[in-house]
Every structure is written in C-alpha cells, then in structure tokens.
C-alpha positions in Angstrom: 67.9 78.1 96.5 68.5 75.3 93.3 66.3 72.8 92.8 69.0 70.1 91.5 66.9 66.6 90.8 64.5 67.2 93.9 67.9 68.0 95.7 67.8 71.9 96.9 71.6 73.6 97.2 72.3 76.9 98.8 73.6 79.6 96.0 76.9 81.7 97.5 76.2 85.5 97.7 79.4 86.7 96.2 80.3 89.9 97.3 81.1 92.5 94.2 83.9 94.8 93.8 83.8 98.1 91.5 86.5 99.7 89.8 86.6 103.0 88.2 89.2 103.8 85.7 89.3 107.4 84.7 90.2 107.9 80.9 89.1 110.2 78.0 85.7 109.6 75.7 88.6 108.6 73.3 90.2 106.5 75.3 87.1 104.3 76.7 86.2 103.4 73.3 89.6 102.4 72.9 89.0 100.2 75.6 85.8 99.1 74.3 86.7 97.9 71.0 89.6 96.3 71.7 87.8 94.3 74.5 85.2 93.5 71.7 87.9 92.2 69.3 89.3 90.1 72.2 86.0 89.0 72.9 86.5 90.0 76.5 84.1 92.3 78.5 85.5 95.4 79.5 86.2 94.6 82.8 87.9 91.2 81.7 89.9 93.3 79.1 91.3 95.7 82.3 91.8 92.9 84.5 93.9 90.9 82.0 95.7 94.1 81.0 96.5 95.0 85.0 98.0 91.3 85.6 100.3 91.8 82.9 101.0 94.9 84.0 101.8 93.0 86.9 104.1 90.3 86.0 106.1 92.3 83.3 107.1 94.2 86.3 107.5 91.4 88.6 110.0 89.6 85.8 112.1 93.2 85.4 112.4 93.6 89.2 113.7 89.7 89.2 115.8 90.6 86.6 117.2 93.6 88.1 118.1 92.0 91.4 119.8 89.2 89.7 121.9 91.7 88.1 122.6 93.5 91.3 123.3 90.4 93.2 126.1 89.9 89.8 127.6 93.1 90.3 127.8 92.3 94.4 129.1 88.9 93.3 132.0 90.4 91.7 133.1 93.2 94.0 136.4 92.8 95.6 136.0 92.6 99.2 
C-alpha cells in the first residue's frame, strides 16, 4: 500500500510478460544502439518496431482488397 496524504491506496500487481527474440551478437547490439539513439529501451524499441510491422501490413492487405474488389467491380457478368 501508498500512503497518499494520510489516505492509503491499494497498488495493482501487474502481471508481466517476457519476450525472447532470437538474433545474432551482431544483431542485438544493433538493436541496442538504435534503441539508445531513439531513446527507447529495448523492449520499447521491439514493441514499436512489431506495431509497425503491424499496420504496414494491415494498410497493404486494405490496399490489396480494394484492388481486388476493383478488378471484381469491373468483370462482366
């Protein structure tokens, strides 16, 4: 528990999650210099580089089934 002003308030446990990324030596401090330069952590740095990962993918498939529905769009039937 907080003491907050004589007040006391319950702290959530958050439950952790670990992630293990297998690279080279080479690689890894890569990864650790960049996330320096960025001022991220290491695990900020792969998390930010996963959820664009993530969304560049997410735009091409939007962009690939708008061009499929096109192509449907202007098929004789």
């Amino acid at each position: 528990m907080i003491s907050l002003g004589g007040r006391k308030a319950k702290v959530a446990r958050v439950k952790k999650a670990a992630l293990f990324v297998r690279c080279t030596e080479e690689e890894a401090e890569k990864i650790r210099r960049t996330a320096k330069a960025e001022r991220r952590t290491v695990s900020g740095f792969i998390l930010n580089a996963v959820f664009n990962r993530i969304a560049m993918r997410e735009r091409l498939l939007s962009e690939q089934q708008q061009e499929e529905s096109k192509v449907k769009g202007s098929l004789p039937t």
